[in-house]
C-alpha positions, -999 to 999 in steps of 0.1 A, spaced: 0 0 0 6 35 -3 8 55 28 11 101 28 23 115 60 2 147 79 25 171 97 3 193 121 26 224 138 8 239 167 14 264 191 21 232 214 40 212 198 42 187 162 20 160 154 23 134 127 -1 116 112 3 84 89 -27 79 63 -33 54 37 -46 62 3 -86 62 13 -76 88 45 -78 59 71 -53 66 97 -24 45 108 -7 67 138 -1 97 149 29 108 172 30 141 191 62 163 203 58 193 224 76 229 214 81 254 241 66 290 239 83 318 253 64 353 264 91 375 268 64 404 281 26 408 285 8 406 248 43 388 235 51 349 219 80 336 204 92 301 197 125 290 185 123 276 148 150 249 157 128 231 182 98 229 154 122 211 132 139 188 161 103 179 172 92 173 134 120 150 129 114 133 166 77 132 159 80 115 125 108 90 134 85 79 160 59 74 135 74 57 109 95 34 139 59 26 156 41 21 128 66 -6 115 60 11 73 86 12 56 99 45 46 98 33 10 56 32 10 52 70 18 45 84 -12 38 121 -4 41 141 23 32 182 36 28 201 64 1 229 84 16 257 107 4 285 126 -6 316 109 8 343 112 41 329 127 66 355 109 106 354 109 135 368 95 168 357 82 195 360 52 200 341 23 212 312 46 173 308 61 191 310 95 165 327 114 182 359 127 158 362 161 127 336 174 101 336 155 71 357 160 37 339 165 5 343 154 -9 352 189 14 381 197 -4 411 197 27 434 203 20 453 166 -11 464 178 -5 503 169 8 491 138 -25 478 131 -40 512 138 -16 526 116 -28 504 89 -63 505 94 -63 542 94 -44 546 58 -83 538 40 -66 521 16 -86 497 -4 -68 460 6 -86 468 38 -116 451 19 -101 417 31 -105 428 70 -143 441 64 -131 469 62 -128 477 101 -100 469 123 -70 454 112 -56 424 132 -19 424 152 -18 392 135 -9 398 97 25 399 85 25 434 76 17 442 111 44 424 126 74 434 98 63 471 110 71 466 142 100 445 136 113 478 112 104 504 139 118 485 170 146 461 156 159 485 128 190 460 129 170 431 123 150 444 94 179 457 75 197 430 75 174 406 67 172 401 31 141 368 36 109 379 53 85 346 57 65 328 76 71 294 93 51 271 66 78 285 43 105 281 65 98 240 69 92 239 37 129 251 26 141 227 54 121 201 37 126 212 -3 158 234 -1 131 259 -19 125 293 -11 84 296 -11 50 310 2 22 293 5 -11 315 -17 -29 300 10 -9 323 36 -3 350 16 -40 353 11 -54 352 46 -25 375 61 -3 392 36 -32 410 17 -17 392 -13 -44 387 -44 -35 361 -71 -61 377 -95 -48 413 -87 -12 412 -93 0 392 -67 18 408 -35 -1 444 -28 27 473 -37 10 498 -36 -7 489 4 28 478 13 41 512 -1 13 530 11 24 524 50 60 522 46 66 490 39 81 499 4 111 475 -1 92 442 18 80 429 -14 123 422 -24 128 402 8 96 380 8 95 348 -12 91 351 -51 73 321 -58 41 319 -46 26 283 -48 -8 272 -45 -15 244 -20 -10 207 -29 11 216 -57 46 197 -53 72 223 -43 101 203 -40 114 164 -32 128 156 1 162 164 10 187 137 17 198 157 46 161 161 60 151 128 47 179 115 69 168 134 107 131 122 98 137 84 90 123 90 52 140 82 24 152 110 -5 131 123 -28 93 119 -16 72 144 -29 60 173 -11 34 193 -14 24 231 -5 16 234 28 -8 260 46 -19 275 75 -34 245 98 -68 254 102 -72 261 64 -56 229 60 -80 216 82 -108 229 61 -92 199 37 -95 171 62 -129 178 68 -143 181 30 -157 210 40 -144 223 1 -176 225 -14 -205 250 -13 -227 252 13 -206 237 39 -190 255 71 -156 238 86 -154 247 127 -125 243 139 -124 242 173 -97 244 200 -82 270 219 -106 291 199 -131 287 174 -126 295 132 -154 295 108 -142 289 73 -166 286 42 -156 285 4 -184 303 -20 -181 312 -56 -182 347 -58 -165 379 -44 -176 397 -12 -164 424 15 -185 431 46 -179 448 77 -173 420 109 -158 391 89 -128 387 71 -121 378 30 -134 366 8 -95 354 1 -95 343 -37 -76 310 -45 -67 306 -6 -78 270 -6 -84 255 -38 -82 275 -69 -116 293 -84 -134 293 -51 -134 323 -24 -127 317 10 -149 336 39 -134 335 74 -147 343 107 -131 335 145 -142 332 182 -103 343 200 -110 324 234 -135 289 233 -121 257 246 -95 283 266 -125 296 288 -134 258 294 -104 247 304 -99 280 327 -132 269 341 -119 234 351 -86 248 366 -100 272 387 -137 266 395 -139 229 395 -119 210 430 -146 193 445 -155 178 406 -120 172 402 -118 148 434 -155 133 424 -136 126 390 -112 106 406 -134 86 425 -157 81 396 -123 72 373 -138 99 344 -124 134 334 -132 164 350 -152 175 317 -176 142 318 -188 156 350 -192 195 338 -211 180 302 -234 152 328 -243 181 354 -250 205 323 -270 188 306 -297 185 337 -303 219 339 -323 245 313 -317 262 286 -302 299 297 -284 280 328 -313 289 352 -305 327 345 -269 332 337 -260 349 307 -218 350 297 -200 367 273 -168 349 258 -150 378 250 -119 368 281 -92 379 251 -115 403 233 -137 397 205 -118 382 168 -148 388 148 -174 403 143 -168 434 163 -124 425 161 -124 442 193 -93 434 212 -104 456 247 -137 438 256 -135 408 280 -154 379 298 -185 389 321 -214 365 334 -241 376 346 -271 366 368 -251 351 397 -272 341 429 -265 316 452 -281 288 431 -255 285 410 -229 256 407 -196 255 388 -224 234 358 -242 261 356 -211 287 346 -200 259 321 -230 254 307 -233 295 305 -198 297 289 -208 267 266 -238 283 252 -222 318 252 -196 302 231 -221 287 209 -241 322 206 -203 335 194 -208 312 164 -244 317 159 -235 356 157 -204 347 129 -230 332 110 -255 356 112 -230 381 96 -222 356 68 -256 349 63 -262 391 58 -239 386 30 -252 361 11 -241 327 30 -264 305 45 -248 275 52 -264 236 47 -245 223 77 -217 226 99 -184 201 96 -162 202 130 -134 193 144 -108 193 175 -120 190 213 -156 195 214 -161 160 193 -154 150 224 -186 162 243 -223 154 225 -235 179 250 -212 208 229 -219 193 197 -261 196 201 -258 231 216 -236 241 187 -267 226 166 -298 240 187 -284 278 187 -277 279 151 -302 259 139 -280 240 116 -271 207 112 -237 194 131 -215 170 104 -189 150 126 -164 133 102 -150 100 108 -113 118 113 -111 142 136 -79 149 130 -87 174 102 -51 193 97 -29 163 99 -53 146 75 -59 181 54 -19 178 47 -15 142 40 -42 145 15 -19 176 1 11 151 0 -12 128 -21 -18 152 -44 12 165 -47 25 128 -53 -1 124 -82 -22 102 -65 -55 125 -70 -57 150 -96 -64 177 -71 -73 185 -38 -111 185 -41 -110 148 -56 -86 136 -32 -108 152 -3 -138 136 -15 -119 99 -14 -102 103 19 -120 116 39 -161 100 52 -187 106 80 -193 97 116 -226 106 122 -250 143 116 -266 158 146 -299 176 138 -307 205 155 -337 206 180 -360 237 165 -378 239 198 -343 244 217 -336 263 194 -363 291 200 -354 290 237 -322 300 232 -330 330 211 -341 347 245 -304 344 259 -289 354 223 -304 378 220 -294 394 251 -261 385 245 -262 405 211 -270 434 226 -245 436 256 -220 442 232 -237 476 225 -247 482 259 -214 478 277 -185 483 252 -173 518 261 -175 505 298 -155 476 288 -131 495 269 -126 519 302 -117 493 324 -99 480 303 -77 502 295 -73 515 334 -64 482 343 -34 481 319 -16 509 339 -6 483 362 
């Protein structure tokens, strides 16, 4: 048989997936990667531990699974985005790399945003994120002059792997899309935006070949091929960012479909067939995931994050009933939940604790719950946060839906396939249908079906999506619940209004400290 190898790089560490040619998976092996916060709002990693855990990670997979190296076919890899570094022509990174979560080029965002010029279609055209590469090579120019100057390569971590893994100096379109304001059906990289906020000789120093996804970019190096117990020459193909890559492993590449990915936070991705710019979402991205179709993309910053706070800090005496009950922590917060009533027997949360991604991309709102009397149990806050989450979504897709996407039904992914309890509340608030795929997985399986591509095993990535990947089970959504909860959403819609210059206030006060 033919196997293709999935290489997932998260802000946590690397995880490697082996998958045969119908998307059935073999193994996956996981090694953790440090992150540094050097100051509040901050977070670096250093490049060299990706690659030593990639290498680990896959040696352990291949060793494990007991395949020979000489049945993968095909290989690529999914990164966080907007994880920018610098170097020279060497690709030695010249200082650690800075991730997609640090938010230290926030007035270089409000620089941007405030030039009116017209790329600022792709953000809705409100705020501009601290995420994108432009941000973060501003403040790099501004406050490490030394670095910037001397840099003559300006890139992002998928490229960076993929020059350890090709020898080929790259970008993914898929990255360049979502965060480099780069438009394959407008010229490319955007001189005149980059120019325009004094950015004027980036375009020299960033990769000049931009690749789609799946396309082969290169065969392995003997060298790499070597450090991750492969043999020489395997194909590889173009990698991505790893939730859009994700998008892949759940199939969710056709109209009408919306991939949630869910972890840490929550991203709402959708591919449609025309062009479209609204205010409180971000896109639509042309050619970002499979060429001809327009990528939409909306995010919650903190989901899964708020859960797990929960469980640290609110949840000891379910913590010692889990032990005694031998279950997680979590199976008791989803079984106590689920006996109580829609709205949480009056609480009402927002799930703004790191601000608000879309639609208000409001980085100075937080976390509030409301309704508090002595009634309430540490299931009642979860099942709050939960469904406050869940409103989060509902309110992304109202915003699509008020520009002309609706969509059929929802395909998800990460943690909350875990808990049926998340997975009907996601259904029940937005009245759509909940698609759980057979692999859950979704990046590692999203790249390994780019390795088959690339390798020539599928003529493209929508063919080899539709052949790899299948269907657990679909989870309608209850239209009675679902009218209960409109109560609570909407009052959770309209705090926002209410409270945001308060919010913003306190906010801001508290940062003197």
């Amino acid at each position: 048989m033919d196997y293709y190898i999935g290489i997932d790089i998260g802000t946590g560490g690397v995880r490697t997936g082996i998958f045969d040619r119908e998307g059935k998976s073999v193994i996956f092996c996981a090694e953790p990667i440090e992150l540094s916060i050097p100051h509040s709002g901050w977070a670096e990693q250093d490049p060299d531990e990706w690659w030593s855990a990639l290498c680990a990670s896959c040696r352990r997979a291949i060793q494990e699974s007991g395949i020979a190296p000489s049945l993968i076919k095909g290989l690529s890899v999914d990164t966080t985005c907007c994880t920018v570094m610098f170097s020279g022509d060497d690709m030695v990174p010249m200082r650690p790399a800075i991730m997609w979560m640090d938010m230290r080029a926030a007035d270089q965002a409000k620089f941007m945003a405030a030039s009116g010029h017209d790329a600022l279609k792709y953000n809705g055209y409100g705020p501009v994120s601290a995420e994108c590469l432009p941000a973060k090579v501003l403040w790099v120019k501004q406050n490490e002059p030394e670095i910037y100057n001397h840099a003559t390569r300006v890139y992002e971590c998928t490229d960076w792997i993929m020059y350890k893994l090709t020898g080929r100096y790259t970008a993914s379109l898929n990255c360049a899309s979502c965060r480099w304001y780069y438009n394959s059906r407008e010229g490319g990289y955007p001189k005149s935006f980059y120019n325009t906020i004094g950015l004027e000789d980036l375009i020299e120093k960033l990769p000049p070949e931009v690749l789609p996804m799946g396309e082969c970019a290169g065969q392995l190096r003997a060298d790499s091929a070597a450090e991750m117990g492969l043999v020489e020459g395997i194909p590889v193909g173009e990698g991505g960012a790893d939730a859009f890559v994700g998008v892949i492993g759940l199939n969710a590449v056709d109209n009408g479909k919306m991939a949630l990915i869910t972890g840490s936070s929550h991203l709402h991705v959708a591919l449609i067939d025309r062009e479209m710019h609204s205010k409180g979402m971000w896109g639509t991205y042309p050619d970002a995931i499979v060429p001809g179709k327009f990528m939409i993309e909306g995010g919650q910053t903190s989901t899964g994050s708020i859960v797990n706070w929960i469980k640290n800090q609110l949840c000891g005496y379910y913590a010692v009933q889990a032990e005694k009950e031998g279950v997680s922590v979590y199976d008791i917060l989803n079984r106590e939940a689920e006996k109580l009533p829609v709205g949480a027997d009056g609480l009402v949360a927002l799930d703004f604790f790191q601000g608000n991604r879309t639609p208000h991309v409001d980085p100075n709102v937080r976390g509030m719950i409301y309704g508090l009397s002595l009634i309430h149990t540490p299931a009642h806050i979860y099942r709050a946060i939960v469904e406050s989450i869940c409103f989060g979504t509902k309110a992304i897709i109202d915003r699509f839906e008020e520009s002309g996407f609706s969509p059929s039904g929802i395909v998800i992914s990460g943690g909350v396939v875990k808990s049926r309890f998340w997975l009907q509340t996601h259904a029940d608030v937005c009245d759509v249908p909940i698609i759980v795929p057979k692999e859950t997985e979704a990046p590692c399986l999203g790249s390994a079906i780019l390795g088959a591509v690339a390798a020539g095993a599928y003529p493209d990535i929508v063919t080899a999506a539709e052949n790899m990947t299948g269907v657990d089970y679909i989870l309608e959504p209850n239209h009675d619940k679902h009218q209960e909860y409109m109560f609570y959403y909407k009052k959770y819609r309209e705090f926002y209004e209410l409270a945001k210059d308060w919010m913003h206030d306190v906010t801001e006060y508290s940062k003197r400290s």
